[in-house]
GUVO-776585 format. One record per residue (C-alpha): residue number from 0; residue in three letters; x, y, z. Coordinates in pm, 1 decimal. Example, Ala and Ser with C-alpha at 12.3 -4.5 7.8 and 13.67 -1.06 7.14 Angstrom:
BEGIN
  num  residuo        px        py        pz
    0      ALA    1230.0    -450.0     780.0
    1      SER    1367.0    -106.0     714.0
//
This chain:
BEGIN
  num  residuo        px        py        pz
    0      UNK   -5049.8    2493.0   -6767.7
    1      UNK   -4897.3    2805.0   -6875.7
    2      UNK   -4973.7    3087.1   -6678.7
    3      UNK   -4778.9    3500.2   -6780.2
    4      UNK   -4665.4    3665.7   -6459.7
    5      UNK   -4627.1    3994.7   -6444.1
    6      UNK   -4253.9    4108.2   -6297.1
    7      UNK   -4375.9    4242.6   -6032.1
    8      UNK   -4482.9    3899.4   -5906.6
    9      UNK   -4231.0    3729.1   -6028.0
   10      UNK   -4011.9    3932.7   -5816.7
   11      UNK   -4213.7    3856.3   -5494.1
   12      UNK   -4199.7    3482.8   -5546.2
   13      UNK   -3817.0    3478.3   -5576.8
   14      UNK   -3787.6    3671.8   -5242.0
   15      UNK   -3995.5    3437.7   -5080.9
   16      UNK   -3786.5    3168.0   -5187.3
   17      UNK   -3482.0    3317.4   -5128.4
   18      UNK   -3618.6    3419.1   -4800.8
   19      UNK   -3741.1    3085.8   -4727.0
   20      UNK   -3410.2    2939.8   -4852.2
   21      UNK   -3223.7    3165.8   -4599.8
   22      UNK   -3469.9    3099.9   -4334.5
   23      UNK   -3387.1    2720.3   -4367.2
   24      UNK   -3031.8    2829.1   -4339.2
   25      UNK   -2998.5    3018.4   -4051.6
   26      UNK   -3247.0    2827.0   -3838.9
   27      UNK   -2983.7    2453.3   -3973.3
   28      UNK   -2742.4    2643.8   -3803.2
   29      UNK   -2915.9    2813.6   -3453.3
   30      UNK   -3148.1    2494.9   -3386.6
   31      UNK   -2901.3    2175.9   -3448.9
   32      UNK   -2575.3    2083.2   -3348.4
   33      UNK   -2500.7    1912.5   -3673.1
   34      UNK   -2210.8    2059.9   -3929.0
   35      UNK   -2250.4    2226.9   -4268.1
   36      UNK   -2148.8    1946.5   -4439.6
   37      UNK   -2480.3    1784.0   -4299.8
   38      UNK   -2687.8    2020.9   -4432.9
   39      UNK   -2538.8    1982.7   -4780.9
   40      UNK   -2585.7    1570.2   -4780.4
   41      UNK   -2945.9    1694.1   -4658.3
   42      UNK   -3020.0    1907.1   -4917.6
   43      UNK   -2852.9    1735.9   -5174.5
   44      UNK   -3026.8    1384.9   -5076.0
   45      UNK   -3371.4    1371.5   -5298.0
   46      UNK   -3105.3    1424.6   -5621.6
   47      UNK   -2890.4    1146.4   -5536.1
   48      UNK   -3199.2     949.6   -5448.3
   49      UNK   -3376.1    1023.4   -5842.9
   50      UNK   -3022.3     997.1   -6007.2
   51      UNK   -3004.7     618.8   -5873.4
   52      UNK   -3361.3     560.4   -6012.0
   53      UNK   -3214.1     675.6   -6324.0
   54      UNK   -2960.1     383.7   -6311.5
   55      UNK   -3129.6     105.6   -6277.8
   56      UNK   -3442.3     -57.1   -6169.7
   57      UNK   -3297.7    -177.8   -5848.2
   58      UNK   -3252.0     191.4   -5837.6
   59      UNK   -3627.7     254.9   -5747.7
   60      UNK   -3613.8      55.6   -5389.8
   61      UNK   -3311.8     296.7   -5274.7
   62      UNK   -3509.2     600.2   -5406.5
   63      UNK   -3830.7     485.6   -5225.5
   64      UNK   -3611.5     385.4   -4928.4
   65      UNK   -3422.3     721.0   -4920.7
   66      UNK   -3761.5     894.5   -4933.4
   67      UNK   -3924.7     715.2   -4644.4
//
């Protein structure tokens, strides 16, 4: 589906994602004790987890595994 947004909603979407985004951020860092470099492996996590489905079949059980 193919759906024209105007700009001015455009707009509002990408602050609420880059609020949301931020949000994330800043509550990673007040509420847990963890270090960046966690939140990085956490964000980065469901990539690594599709680009070993990409590999190989035996690729889907660590993908499903990594999702669980």
């Amino acid at each position: 589906m193919n759906i024209k947004l105007n700009s001015t909603l455009k707009n509002l979407l990408l602050l609420e994602n880059l609020g949301l985004f931020l949000g994330s951020v800043i509550l990673f860092g007040l509420a847990t004790s963890y270090s960046w470099w966690m939140f990085a492996l956490l964000f980065f996590l469901p990539d690594v987890s599709f680009a070993a489905y990409l590999i190989n079949t035996s690729g889907v059980i660590t993908c499903c595994i990594i999702k669980v």
